[in-house]
N, C-alpha and C positions, 0 to 999 in steps of 0.2 A: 517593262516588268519591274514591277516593288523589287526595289536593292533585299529590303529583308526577305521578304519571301524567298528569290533569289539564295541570301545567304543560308535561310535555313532547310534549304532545298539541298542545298551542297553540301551541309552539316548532318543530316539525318545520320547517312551512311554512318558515319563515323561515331555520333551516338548511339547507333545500335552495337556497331564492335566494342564500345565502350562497356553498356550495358551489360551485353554478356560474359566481355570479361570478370565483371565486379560479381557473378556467380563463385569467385576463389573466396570470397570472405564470407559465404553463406553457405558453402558447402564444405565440410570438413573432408571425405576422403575424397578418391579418383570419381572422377564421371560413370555413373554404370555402365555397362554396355549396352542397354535397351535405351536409355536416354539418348546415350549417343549417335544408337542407330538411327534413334525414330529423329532427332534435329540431324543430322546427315541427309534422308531421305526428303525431311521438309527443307530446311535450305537447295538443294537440288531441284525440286519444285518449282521453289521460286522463281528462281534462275532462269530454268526454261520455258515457262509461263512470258518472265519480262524478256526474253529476247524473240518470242513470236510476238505476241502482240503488240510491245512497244517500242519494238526493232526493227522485225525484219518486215510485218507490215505496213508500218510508218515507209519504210524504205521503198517496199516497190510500190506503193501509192503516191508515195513523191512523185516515184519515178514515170508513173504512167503519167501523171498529170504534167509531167515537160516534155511527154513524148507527143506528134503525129501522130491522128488516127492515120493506121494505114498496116497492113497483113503482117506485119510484125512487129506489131507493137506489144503482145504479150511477150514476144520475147524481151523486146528493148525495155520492159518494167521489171522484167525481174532479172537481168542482166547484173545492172548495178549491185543488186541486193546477193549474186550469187558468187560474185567479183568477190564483193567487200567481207560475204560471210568466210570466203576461204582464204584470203589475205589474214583475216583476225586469227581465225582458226593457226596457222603457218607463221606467226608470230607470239602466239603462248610456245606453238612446238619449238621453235627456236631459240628463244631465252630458255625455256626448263631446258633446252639441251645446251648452252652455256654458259647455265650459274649452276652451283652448286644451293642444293636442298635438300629439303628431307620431306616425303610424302606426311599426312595430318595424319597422327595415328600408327607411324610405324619410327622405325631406329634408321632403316635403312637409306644410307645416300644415296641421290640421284644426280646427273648432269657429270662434270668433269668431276675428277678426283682434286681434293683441296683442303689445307690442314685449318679451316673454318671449323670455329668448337661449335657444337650441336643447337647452342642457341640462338647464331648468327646465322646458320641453314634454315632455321627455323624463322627469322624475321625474311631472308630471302624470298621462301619458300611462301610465306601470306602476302609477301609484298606484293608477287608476281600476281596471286588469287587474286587480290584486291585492285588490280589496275584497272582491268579490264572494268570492275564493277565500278568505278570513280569514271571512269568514259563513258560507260552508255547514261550515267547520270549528266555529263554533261554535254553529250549529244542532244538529249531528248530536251534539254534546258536549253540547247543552240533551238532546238525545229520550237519550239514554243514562242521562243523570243522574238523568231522570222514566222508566225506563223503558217508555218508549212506545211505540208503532208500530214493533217489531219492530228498536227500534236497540240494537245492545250496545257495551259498549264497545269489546269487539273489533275492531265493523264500525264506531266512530269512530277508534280508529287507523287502521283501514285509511283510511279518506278523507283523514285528515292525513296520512299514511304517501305514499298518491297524488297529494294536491298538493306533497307536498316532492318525488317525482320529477321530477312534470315542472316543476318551479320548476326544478330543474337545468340543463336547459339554458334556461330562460328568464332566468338571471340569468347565462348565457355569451351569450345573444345581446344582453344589454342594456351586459352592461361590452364584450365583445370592440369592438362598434362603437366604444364610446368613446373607445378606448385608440389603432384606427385612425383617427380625428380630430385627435389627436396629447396628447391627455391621458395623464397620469401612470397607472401601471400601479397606485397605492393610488388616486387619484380614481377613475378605471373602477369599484374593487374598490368604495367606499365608493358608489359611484351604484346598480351594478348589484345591491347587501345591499340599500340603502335600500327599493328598491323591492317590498320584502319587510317592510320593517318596518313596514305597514300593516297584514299579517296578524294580528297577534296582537292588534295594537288593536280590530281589526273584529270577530274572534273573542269574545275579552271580551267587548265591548260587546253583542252580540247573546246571547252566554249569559245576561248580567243582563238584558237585555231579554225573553227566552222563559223564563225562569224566574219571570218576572213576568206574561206575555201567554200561557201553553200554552195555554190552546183558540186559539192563531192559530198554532200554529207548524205544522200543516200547509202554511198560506200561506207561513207565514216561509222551510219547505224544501225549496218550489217554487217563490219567490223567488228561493231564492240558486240553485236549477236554473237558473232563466231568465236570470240578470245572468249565470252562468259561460257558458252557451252563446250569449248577446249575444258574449262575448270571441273565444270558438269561431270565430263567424258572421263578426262584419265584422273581425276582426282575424287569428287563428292560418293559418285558412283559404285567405283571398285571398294572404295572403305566402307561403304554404308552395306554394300549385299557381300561383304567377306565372311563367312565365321556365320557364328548363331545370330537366329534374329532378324534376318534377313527382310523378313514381312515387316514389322516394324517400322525399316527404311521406307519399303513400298507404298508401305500407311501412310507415309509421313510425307512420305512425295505428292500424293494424291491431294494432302490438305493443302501445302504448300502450292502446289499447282493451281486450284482452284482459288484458294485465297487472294493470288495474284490475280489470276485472271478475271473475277470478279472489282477489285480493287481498279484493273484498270480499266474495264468496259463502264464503271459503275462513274469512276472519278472521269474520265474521257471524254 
């Protein structure tokens, strides 16, 4: 695989949280709340779009193709993928229950109690979001390099390509609040990047890790399926259908959903 390609495969992610933070110096007040519903709704989308199709299918198509034909071998294909998805899933629940955070969009702390001022909750709180989405980028950039289970590189752009969207507006909903708190329109900008600059770490980290481990990376990406739809679950979800508006989210999911999936049968 081209080193550049490569490089700016890892790099997307993080230019899209970039992106959307730099919405603080174009927007003078708070986020509406229809905006925010409707990129809530589409970001969630995404998300669940890239860990069916270029998660957890990749996974048990791995997996069937190392298993025997022979009477349970449907099982033995999607074993792997249901192993991995609930290990991911059981490892976001674990860290939110001990680090301290603060839910997107609300005041209130979460995890152990901890005299952390509200905007180191806050970088906690994306860091943890952001893991999981720096993993399945560099999973699906492990199964491309080995060409495996049906990943090309094409359909690992596409999944980086689809977390740098919806990081967009996830990195306007994380500076915008900021800025309305009374912080400086470059502090917002530099919080709302940061929380992106997880990705590329997690990324790496896990390519040298499955390039080392491939008979486990069917588990590894249905893994990062289950930590991205932990994010989905207790967190994009309950803020986007809270309150007024609700349909807007719905909307927004619907686009997001299809946009991914389209993106990645099309690039695939």
């Amino acid at each position: 695989m081209d080193i550049t390609t490569l490089t700016i495969g890892l790099l997307l992610p993080l230019l899209g949280t970039m992106l959307g933070s730099a919405f603080v110096f174009l927007m003078k007040d708070e986020m509406s709340e229809r905006l925010q519903k409707s990129l809530l709704g589409f970001a969630s989308g995404v998300m669940v779009a890239a860990s069916v199709w270029s998660l957890l299918i990749p996974a048990m198509e791995m997996s069937a193709l190392s298993q025997p034909a022979a009477v349970g071998e449907a099982l033995m294909s999607v074993l792997p993928a249901a192993v991995g998805f609930l290990l991911g899933m059981g490892f976001l629940l674990l860290i939110d229950e001990l680090t301290p955070h603060l839910h997107i969009g609300t005041d209130k702390p979460e995890g152990p109690r901890s005299h952390l001022s509200r905007t180191a909750m806050l970088v906690l709180a994306v860091t943890i979001h952001n893991l999981p989405e720096g993993m399945a980028v560099g999973v699906v950039f492990a199964g491309a390099e080995n060409g495996i289970a049906n990943i090309s590189l094409a359909s690992a752009i596409a999944v980086s390509l689809g977390i740098a969207i919806q990081n967009i507006p996830e990195g306007a909903i994380i500076s915008m609040p900021m800025r309305a708190a009374g912080n400086s329109k470059w502090k917002s900008f530099l919080i709302g990047s940061l929380s992106g600059a997880v990705e590329p770490v997690g990324a790496v980290a896990v390519l040298l890790l499955a390039s080392l481990l491939m008979p486990a990376l069917p588990y590894m990406l249905a893994f990062a399926a289950g930590a991205m739809l932990y994010v989905v679950v207790e967190e994009l979800i309950p803020e986007a259908s809270n309150g007024r508006h609700s349909n807007l989210s719905t909307i927004g999911f619907a686009i997001g959903f299809v946009l991914m999936m389209v993106l990645d049968v099309v690039m695939g």
